[in-house]
C-alpha positions as CSV (number, residue, x, y, z in Angstrom):
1,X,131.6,173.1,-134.6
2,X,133.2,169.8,-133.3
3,X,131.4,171.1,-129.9
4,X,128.3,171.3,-131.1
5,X,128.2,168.3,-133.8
6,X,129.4,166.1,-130.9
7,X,126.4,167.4,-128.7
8,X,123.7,166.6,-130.9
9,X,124.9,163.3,-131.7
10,X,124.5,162.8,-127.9
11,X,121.4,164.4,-127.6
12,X,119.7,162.6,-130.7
13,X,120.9,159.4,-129.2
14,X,120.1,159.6,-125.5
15,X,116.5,161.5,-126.4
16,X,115.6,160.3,-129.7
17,X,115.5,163.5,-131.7
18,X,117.8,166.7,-132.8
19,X,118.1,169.8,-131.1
20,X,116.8,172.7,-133.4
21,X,119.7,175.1,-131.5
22,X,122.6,173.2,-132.3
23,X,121.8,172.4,-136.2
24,X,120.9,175.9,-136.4
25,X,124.3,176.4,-134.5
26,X,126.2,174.2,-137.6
27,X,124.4,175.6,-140.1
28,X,125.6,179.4,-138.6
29,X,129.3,178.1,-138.4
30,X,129.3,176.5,-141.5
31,X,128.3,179.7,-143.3
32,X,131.2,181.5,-141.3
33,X,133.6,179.2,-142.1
34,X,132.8,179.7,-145.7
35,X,133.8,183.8,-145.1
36,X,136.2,182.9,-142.5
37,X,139.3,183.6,-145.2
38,X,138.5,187.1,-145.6
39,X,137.7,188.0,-141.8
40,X,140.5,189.4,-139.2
41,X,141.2,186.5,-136.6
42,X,139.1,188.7,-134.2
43,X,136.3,189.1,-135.8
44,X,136.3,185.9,-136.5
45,X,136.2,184.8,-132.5
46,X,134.2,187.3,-131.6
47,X,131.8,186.0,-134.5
48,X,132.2,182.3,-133.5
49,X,131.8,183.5,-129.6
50,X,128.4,185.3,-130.5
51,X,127.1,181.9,-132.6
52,X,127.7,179.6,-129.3
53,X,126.3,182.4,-127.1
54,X,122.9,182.6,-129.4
55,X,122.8,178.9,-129.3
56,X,123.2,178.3,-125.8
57,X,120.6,180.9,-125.0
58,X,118.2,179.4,-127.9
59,X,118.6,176.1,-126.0
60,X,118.2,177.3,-122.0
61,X,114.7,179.0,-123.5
62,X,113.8,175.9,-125.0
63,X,114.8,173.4,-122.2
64,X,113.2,175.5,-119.6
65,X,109.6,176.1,-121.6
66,X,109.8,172.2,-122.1
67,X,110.5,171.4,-118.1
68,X,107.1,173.8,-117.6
69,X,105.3,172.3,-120.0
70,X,105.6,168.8,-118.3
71,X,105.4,170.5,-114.8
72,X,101.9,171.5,-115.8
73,X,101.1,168.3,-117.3
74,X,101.6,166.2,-114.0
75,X,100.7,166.4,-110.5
76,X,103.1,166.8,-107.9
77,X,103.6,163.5,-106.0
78,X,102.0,164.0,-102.0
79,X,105.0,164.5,-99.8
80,X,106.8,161.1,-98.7
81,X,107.1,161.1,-94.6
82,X,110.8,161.1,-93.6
83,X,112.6,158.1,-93.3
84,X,113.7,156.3,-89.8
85,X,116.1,154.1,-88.5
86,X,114.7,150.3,-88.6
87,X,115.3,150.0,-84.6
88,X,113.4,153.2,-84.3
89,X,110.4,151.9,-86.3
90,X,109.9,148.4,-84.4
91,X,110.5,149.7,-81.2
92,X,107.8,153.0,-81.7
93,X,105.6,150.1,-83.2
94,X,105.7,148.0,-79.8
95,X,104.9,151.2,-78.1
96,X,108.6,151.4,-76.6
97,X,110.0,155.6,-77.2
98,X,114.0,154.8,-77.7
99,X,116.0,156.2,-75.1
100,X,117.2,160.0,-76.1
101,X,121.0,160.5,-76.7
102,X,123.5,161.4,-74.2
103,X,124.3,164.6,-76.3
104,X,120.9,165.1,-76.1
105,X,121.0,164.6,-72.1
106,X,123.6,166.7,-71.5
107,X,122.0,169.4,-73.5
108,X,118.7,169.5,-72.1
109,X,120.6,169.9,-68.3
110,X,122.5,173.0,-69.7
111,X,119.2,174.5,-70.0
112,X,117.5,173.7,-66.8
């Protein structure tokens, strides 16, 4: 419960709003905990361990319907061209091709 209390505090104050999975989550735990007393210690993990499985699930569906919502809602930015070396750039502007590498040398004479 500390888990999950902790997250939505985060969550509400990094976003601006509450996660419907995790106060769902509380909700289910608080109910649990109000049984716990009567319920073998394992059934009681497996119990807990089923809650924070549902949540997390709950919230991957959400999270990923969200991210294609706002994928559909904007247009892909055009593809930026790669970036160079400052000498490189200067000296292609001035019509000068930089001299290849020596790696480069030596490898282009192994194939010949």
């Amino acid at each position: 419960m500390l888990f999950l209390v902790g997250t939505i505090l985060f969550k509400h104050i990094i976003r601006g709003w509450l996660q419907l999975s995790h106060g769902a989550g509380i909700v289910a735990l608080g109910v649990l905990a109000w049984f716990a007393g009567g319920l073998s210690p394992l059934m009681l993990s497996i119990l807990t361990t089923a809650i924070m499985i549902i949540v997390a699930a709950w919230e991957s569906i959400s999270l990923k319907t969200a991210v294609d919502r706002l994928k559909s809602l904007s247009p892909r930015p055009p593809a930026r061209e790669p970036r160079t070396c400052r000498r490189y750039r200067s000296r292609t502007a001035r019509g000068v091709q930089p001299e290849p590498r020596a790696s480069a040398v030596k490898r282009s004479r192994l194939y010949l």
